[in-house]
FIMI-913424 format. One record per residue (C-alpha): residue number from 0; x, y, z. Coordinates in steps of 0.001 Angstrom, whole numbers, always signed. Layout:
! residues N
ZALUM    k        x        y        z
ZALUM  NUM        X        Y        Z
...
END
This chain:
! residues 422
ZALUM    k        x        y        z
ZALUM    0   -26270   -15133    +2419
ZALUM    1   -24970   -12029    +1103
ZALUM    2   -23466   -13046    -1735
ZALUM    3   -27404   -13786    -2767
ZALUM    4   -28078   -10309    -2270
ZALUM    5   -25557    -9415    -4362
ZALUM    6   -26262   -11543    -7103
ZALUM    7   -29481    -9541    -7265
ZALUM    8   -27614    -6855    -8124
ZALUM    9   -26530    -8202   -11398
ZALUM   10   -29735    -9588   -11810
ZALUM   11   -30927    -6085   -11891
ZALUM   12   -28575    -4831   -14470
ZALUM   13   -29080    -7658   -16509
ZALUM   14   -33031    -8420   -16185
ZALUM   15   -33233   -11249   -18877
ZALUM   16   -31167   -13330   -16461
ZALUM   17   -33959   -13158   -13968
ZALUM   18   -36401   -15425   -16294
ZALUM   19   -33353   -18385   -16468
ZALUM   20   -33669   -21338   -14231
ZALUM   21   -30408   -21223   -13620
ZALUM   22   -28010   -18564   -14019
ZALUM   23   -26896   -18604   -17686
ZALUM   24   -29309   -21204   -18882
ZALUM   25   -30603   -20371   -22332
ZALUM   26   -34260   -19305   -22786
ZALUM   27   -36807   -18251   -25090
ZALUM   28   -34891   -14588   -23972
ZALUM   29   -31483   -15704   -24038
ZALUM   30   -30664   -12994   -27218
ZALUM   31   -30859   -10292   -24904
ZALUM   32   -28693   -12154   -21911
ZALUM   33   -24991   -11754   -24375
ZALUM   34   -25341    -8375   -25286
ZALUM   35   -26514    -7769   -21772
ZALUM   36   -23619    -9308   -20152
ZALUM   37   -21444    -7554   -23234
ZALUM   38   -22519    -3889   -21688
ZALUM   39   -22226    -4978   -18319
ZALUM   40   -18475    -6511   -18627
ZALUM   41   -17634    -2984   -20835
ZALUM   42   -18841     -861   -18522
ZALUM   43   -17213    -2664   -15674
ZALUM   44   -13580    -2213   -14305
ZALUM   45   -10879    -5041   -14307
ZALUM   46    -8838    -6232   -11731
ZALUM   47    -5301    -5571   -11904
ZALUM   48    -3785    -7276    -8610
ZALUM   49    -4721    -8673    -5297
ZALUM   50    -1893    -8757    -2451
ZALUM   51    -2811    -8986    +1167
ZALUM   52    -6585    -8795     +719
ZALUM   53    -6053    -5332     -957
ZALUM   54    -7490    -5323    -4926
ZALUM   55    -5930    -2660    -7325
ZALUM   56    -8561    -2217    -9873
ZALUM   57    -7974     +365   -13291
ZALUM   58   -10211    +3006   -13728
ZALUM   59   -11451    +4667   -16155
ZALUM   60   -10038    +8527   -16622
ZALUM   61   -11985   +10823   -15097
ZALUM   62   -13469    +8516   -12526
ZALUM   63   -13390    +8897    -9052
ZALUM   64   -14925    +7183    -5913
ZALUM   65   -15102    +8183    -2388
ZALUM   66   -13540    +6617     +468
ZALUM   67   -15678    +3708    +2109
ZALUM   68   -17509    +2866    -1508
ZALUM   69   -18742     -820    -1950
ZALUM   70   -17515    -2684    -4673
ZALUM   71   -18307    -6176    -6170
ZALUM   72   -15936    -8456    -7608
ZALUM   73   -16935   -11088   -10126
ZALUM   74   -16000   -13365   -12389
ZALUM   75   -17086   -14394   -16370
ZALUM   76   -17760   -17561   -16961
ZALUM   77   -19091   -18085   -20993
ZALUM   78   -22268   -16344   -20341
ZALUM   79   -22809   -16411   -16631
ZALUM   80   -21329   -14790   -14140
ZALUM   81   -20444   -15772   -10715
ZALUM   82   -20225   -13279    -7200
ZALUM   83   -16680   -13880    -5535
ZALUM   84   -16181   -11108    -2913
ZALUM   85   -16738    -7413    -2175
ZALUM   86   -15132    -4744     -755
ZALUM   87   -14851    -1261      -33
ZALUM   88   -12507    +1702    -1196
ZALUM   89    -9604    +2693     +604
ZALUM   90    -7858    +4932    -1720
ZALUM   91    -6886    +6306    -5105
ZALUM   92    -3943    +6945    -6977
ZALUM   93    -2047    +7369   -10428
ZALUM   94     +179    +4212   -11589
ZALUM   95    +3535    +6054   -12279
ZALUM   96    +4500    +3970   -15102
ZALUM   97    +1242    +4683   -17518
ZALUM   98     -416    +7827   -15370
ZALUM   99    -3544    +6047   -14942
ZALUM  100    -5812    +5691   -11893
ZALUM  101    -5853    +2829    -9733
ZALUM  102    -8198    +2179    -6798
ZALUM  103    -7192     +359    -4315
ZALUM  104   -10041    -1746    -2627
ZALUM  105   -10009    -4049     +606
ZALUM  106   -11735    -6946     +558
ZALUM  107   -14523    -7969    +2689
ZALUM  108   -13260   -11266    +4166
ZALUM  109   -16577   -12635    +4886
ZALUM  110   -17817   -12280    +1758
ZALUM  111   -14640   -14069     -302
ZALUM  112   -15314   -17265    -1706
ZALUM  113   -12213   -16560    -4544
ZALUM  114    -9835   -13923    -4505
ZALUM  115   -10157   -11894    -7696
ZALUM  116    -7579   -12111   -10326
ZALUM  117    -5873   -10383   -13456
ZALUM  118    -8454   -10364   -15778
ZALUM  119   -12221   -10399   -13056
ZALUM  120   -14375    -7527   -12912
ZALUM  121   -15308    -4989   -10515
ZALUM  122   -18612    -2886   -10403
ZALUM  123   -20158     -406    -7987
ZALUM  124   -22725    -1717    -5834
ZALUM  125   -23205     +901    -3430
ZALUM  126   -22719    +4533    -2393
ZALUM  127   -21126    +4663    +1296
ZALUM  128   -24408    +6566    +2394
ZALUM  129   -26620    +3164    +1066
ZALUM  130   -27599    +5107    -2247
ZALUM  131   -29277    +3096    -5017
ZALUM  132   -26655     +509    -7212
ZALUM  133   -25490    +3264    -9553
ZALUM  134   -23708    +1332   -12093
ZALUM  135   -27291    +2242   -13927
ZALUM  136   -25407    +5709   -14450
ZALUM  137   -22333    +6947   -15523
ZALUM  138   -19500    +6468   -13133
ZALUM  139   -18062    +9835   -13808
ZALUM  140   -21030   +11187   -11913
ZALUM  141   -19241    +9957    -9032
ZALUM  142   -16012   +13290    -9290
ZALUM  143   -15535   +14094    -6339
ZALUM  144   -13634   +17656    -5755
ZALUM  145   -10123   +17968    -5667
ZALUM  146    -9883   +19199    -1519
ZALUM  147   -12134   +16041     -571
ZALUM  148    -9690   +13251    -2898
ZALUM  149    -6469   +15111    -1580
ZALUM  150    -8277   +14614    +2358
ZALUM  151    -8766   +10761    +1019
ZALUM  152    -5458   +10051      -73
ZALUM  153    -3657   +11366    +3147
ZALUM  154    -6451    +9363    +5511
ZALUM  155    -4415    +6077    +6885
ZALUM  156    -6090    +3631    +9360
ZALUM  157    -5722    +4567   +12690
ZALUM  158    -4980    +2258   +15785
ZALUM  159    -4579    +2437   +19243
ZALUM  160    -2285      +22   +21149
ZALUM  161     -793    -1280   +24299
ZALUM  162    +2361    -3576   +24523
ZALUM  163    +4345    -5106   +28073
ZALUM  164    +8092    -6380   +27527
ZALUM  165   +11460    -6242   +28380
ZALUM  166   +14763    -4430   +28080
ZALUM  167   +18475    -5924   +27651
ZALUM  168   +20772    -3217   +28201
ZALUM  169   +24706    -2216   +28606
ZALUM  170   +25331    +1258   +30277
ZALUM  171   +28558    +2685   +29759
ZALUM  172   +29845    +6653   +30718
ZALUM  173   +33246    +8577   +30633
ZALUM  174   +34246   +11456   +32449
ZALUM  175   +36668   +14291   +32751
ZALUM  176   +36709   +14628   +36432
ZALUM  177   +36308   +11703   +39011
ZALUM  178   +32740   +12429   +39398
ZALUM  179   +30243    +9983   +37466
ZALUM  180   +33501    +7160   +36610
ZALUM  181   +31435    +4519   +38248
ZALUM  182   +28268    +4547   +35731
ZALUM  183   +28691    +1422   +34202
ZALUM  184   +26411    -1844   +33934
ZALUM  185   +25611    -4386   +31640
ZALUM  186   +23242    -7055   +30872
ZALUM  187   +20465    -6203   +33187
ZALUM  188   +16797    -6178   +32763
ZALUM  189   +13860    -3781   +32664
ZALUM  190   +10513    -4042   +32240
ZALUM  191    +8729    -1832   +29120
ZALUM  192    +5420      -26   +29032
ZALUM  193    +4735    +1098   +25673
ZALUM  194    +1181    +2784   +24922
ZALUM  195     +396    +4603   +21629
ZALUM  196    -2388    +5938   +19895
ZALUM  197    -3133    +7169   +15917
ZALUM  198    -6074    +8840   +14902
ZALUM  199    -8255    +7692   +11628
ZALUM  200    -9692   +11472   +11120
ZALUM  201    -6434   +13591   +11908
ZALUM  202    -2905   +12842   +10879
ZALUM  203    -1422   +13345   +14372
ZALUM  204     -471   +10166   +16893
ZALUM  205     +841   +10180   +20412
ZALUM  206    +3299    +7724   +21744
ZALUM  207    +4644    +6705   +25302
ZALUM  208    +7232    +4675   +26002
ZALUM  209    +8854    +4101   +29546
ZALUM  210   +11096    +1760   +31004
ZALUM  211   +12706    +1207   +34810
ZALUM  212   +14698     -957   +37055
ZALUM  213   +17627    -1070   +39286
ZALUM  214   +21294    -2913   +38671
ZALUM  215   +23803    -3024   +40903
ZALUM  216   +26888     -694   +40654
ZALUM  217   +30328     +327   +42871
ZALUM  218   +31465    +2759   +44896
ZALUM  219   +34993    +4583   +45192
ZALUM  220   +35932    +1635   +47459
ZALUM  221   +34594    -1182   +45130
ZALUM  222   +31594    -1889   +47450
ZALUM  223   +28185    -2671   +45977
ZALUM  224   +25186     -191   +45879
ZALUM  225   +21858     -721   +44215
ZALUM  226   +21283    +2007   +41888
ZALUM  227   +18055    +2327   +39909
ZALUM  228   +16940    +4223   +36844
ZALUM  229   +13614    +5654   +34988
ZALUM  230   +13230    +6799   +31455
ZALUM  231   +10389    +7934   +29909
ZALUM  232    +9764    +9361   +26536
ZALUM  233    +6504   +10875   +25188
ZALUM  234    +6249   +11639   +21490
ZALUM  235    +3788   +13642   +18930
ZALUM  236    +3751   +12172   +15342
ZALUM  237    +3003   +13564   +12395
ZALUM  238    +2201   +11005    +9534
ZALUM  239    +3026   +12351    +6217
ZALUM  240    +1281   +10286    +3193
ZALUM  241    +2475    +7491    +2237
ZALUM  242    +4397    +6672     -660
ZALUM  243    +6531    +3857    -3011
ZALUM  244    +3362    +2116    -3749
ZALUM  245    +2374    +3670      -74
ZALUM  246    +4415    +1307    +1432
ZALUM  247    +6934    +3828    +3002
ZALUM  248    +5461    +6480    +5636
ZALUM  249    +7847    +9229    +7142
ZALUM  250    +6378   +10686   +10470
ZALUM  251    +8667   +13945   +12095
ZALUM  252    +7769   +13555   +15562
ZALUM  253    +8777   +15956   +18574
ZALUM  254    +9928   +13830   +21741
ZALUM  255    +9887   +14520   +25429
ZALUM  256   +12581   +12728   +27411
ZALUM  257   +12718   +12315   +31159
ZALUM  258   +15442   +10109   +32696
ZALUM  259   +16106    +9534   +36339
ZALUM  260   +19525    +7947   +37588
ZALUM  261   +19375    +7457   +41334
ZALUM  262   +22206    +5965   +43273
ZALUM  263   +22606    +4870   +46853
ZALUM  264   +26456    +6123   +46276
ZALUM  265   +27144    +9053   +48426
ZALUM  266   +30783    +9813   +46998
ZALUM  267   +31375   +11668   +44157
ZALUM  268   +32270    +8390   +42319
ZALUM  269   +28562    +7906   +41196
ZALUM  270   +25850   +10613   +41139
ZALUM  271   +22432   +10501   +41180
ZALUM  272   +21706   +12864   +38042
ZALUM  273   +17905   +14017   +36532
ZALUM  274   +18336   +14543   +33077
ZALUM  275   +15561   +16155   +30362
ZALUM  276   +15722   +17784   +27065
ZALUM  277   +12926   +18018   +24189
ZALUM  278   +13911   +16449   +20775
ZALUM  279   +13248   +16655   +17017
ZALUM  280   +12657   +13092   +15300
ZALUM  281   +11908   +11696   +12026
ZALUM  282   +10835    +7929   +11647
ZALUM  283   +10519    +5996    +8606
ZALUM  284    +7996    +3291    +7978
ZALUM  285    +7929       +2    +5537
ZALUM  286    +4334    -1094    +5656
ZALUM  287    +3949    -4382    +4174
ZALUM  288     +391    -4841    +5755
ZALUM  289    -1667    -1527    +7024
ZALUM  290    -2252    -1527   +10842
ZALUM  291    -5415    -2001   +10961
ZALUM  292    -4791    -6012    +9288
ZALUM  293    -7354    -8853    +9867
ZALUM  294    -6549   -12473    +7822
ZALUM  295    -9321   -13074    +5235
ZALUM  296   -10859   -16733    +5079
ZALUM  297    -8526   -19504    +5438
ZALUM  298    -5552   -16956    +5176
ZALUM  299    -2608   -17760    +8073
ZALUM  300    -3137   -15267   +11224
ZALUM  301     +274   -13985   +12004
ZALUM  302    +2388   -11992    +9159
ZALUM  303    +5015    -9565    +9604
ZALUM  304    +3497    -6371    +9467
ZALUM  305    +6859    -4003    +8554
ZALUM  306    +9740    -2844    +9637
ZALUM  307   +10924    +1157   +11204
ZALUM  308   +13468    +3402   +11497
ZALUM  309   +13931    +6706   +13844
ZALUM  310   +16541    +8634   +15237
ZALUM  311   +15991   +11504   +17535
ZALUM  312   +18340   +15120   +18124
ZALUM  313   +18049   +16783   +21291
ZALUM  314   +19695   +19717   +20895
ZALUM  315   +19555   +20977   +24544
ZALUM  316   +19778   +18487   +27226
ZALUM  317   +19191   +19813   +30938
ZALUM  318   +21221   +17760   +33796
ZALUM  319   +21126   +18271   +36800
ZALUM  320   +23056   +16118   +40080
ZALUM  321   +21499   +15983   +43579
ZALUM  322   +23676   +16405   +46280
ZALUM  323   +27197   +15971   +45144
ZALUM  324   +27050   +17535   +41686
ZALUM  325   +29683   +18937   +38888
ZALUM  326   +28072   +22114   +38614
ZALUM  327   +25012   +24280   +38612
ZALUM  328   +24564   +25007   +35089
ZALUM  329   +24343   +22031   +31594
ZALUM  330   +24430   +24897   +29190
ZALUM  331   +25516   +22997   +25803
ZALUM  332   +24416   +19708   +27087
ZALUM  333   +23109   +17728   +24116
ZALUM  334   +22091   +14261   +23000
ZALUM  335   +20428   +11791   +20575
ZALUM  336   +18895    +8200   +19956
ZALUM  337   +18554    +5883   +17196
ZALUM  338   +16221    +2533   +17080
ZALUM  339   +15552      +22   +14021
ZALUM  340   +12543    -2551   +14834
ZALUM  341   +10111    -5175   +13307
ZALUM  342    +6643    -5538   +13875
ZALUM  343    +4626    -8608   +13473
ZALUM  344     +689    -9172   +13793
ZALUM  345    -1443   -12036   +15148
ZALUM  346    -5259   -12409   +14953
ZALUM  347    -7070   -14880   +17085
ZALUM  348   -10677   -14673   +16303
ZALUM  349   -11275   -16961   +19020
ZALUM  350   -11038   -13859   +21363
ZALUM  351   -13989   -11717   +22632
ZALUM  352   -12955    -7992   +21787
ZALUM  353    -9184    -8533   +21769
ZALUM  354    -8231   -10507   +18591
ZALUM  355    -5495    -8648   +17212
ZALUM  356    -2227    -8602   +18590
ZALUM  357    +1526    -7601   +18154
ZALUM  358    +4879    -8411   +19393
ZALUM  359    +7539    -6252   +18476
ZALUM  360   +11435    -6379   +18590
ZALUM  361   +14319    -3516   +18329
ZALUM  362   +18094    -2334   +18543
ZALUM  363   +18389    +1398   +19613
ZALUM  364   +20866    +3150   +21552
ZALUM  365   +20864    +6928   +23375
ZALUM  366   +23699    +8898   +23579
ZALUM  367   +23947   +12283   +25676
ZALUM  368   +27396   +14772   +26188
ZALUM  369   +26661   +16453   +28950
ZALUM  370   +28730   +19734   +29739
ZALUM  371   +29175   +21533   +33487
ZALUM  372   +29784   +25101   +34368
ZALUM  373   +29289   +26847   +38011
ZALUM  374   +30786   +25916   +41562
ZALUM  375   +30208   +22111   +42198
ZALUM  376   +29301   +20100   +45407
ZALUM  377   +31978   +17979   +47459
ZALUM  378   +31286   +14958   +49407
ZALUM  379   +30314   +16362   +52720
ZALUM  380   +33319   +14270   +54693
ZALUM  381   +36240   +16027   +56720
ZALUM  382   +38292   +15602   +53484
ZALUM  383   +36386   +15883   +50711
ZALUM  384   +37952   +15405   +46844
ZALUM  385   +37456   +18708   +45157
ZALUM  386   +35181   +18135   +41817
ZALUM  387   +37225   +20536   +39355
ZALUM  388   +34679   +23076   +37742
ZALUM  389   +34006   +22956   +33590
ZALUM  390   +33947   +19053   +33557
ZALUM  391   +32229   +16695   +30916
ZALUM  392   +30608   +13373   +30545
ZALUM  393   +29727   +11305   +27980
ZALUM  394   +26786    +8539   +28847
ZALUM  395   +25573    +5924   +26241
ZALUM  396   +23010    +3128   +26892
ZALUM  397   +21767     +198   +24260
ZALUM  398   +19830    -2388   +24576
ZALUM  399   +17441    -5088   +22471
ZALUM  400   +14104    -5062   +23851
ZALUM  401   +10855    -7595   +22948
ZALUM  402    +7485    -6490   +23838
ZALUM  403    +3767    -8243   +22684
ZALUM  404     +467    -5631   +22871
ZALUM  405    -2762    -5807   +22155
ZALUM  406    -3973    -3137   +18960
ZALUM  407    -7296    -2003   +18147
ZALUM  408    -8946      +92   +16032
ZALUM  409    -9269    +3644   +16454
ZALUM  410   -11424    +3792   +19331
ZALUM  411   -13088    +7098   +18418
ZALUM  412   -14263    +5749   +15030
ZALUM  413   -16717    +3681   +17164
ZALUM  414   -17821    +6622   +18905
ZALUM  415   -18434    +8883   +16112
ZALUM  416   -20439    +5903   +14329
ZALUM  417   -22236    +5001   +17631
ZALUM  418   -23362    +8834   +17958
ZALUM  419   -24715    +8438   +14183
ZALUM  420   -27095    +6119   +15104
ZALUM  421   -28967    +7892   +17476
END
């Protein structure tokens, strides 16, 4: 087992314990095993928390460890010592109460047999490269320069995912000139395709999310067309680092909308209208588990992973009717959207390659004002209603939507590592 390995670690440091039948027995060189275990304890680190398989540990000042660093936990018992997990480093940083370091480790989950509490101990046991157990030297040798700790601290797991669901929505519009009146539905369905992708190396992410279906709507003369839309939004993230306890992440984002209203109206009651614009976004994050989450041993496989915020400005919306239209020109056309969510993850190890798992659920509306200028297009009919020129519209669609996805780690972590070997 591991853990064996590991205790040969400590056996190391503390040689005398190697000539006991047992770990801790007395023996004809049990003077040397205290003061041993003294110096190893002292020049150990202690444990100040453990919440969601993530150990905060106090360091010394003037310490510092690179990412990916193994750690061993364990535990003093009189004057033996038992092996309860390891783990490796995710991060450092400064308590803002006192102004000392922390570092944050994740645990190992198959090599837990306790978690470590207030009061166990934590010692290196390994460079990330596979160097020699350098707890034999000072850990201060370990500094690592200021451009490399600042590159640590703003790393965050990455993840790539892919998520089916559905849409509940209400469509609503008003208008200054007859044109467009007729845009209203509610409660219909459409399916969601959601696809997005975060890199571990780079603190960019790219997200697509599209959704499309048809409802039926009325003509002039109250009879019944099928009308049909598509929207489709592609976004660029940028993830700031994280913060409160780096459990809040803000991410401005620039968005790319594309919506398609087609109509099988052919008065000027209901248009078929393509609308696009390019947007400015910020969302805000609440973490409560990091996105890359696996349960440790005997811990329950579904938690709720955190909750988000966005809204989006588009300050220059392009609209555009085919065939019967309110104009040739959207100059001052603008729009925005808002959405709140909650994400939750599920790991079923029982899986080949596609354990972990997410289902996700949101409120969001969008919003556009769309303004016309230029000569406009009648109904082609002997007596066509004139479409006044200069109109406006106001369109607004929410909706709830649920979707479940499948998330994995970044995939080009696997490639880099697979190119190491050779």
């Amino acid at each position: 087992m591991r853990s064996a390995a590991f205790l040969g670690v400590l056996l190391g440091l503390c040689p005398a314990w190697a000539d006991s039948t047992e770990l801790g027995t007395p023996n004809p060189k049990s003077a040397f095993l205290i003061p041993k275990l003294e110096e190893l304890t002292r020049r150990s680190m202690k444990v100040v928390e453990e919440k969601d398989g993530v150990v905060s540990v106090r360091l010394p000042d003037q310490t510092s460890f690179v990412e990916g660093t193994q750690i061993l936990f364990f535990r003093k018992k009189g004057i033996r010592v038992e092996v309860i997990a390891t783990g490796k480093v995710l991060t450092e940083e400064r308590e803002s109460k006192t102004g000392g370091l922390l570092l944050r480790v994740e645990l190992e989950r198959d090599t837990v047999t306790k978690y470590p509490a207030v009061g166990d101990f934590a010692t290196l046991l390994a460079d990330p490269a596979g160097g020699a157990e350098a707890d034999k030297r000072d850990r201060s040798d370990f500094l690592v320069p200021d451009d490399a700790l600042a590159r640590i601290s703003n790393e965050r797991p990455g993840h790539f995912e892919l998520g089916f669901g559905l849409l509940y929505g209400t469509l609503t519009s008003t208008t200054t000139t007859p044109a467009n009146n007729a845009k209203i539905s509610s409660s219909y369905r459409f399916g969601v395709i959601h696809a997005a992708y975060f890199s571990d190396y780079i603190p960019w992410g790219i997200e697509f999310d599209s959704h499309s279906g048809t409802f039926p709507t009325s003509t002039f003369y109250q009879t019944t067309v099928a009308s049909s839309e598509r929207i489709t939004v592609f976004g660029l993230h940028y993830r700031l680092p994280p913060f409160f306890n780096r459990k809040l992440e803000l991410s401005p984002k620039v968005t790319l909308l594309s919506d398609r209203f087609a109509t099988g109206n052919t008065d000027e009651n209901l248009l078929t209208t393509n609308t696009s614009g390019l947007g400015l976004g910020m969302r805000l994050s609440m973490n409560l588990l990091r996105n890359d989450w696996s349960p440790l041993k005997g811990e329950f496989p579904v938690k709720l992973q955190g909750f988000g915020v966005e809204g989006v400005y588009y300050p220059a919306l392009s609209a555009k009717d085919d065939g019967v239209s309110r104009g040739t020109d959207s100059s001052g056309s603008s729009g925005y959207s808002m959405r709140l969510s909650a994400t939750a993850l599920a790991w079923f190890d029982f899986i080949p390659f596609l354990k972990r798992w997410f289902v996700q659920g949101s409120y969001g509306f969008r919003s556009y004002s769309l303004k016309f200028s230029g000569p406009t297009t009648p109904e082609a009919v002997p007596s066509p209603v004139l479409i006044p020129q200069g109109g406006s519209a106001t369109e607004r669609e929410s909706d709830f939507r649920i979707f479940f996805g499948v998330r994995f780690n970044d995939p080009v972590k696997y490639i880099i590592k697979d190119k190491g070997k050779k």
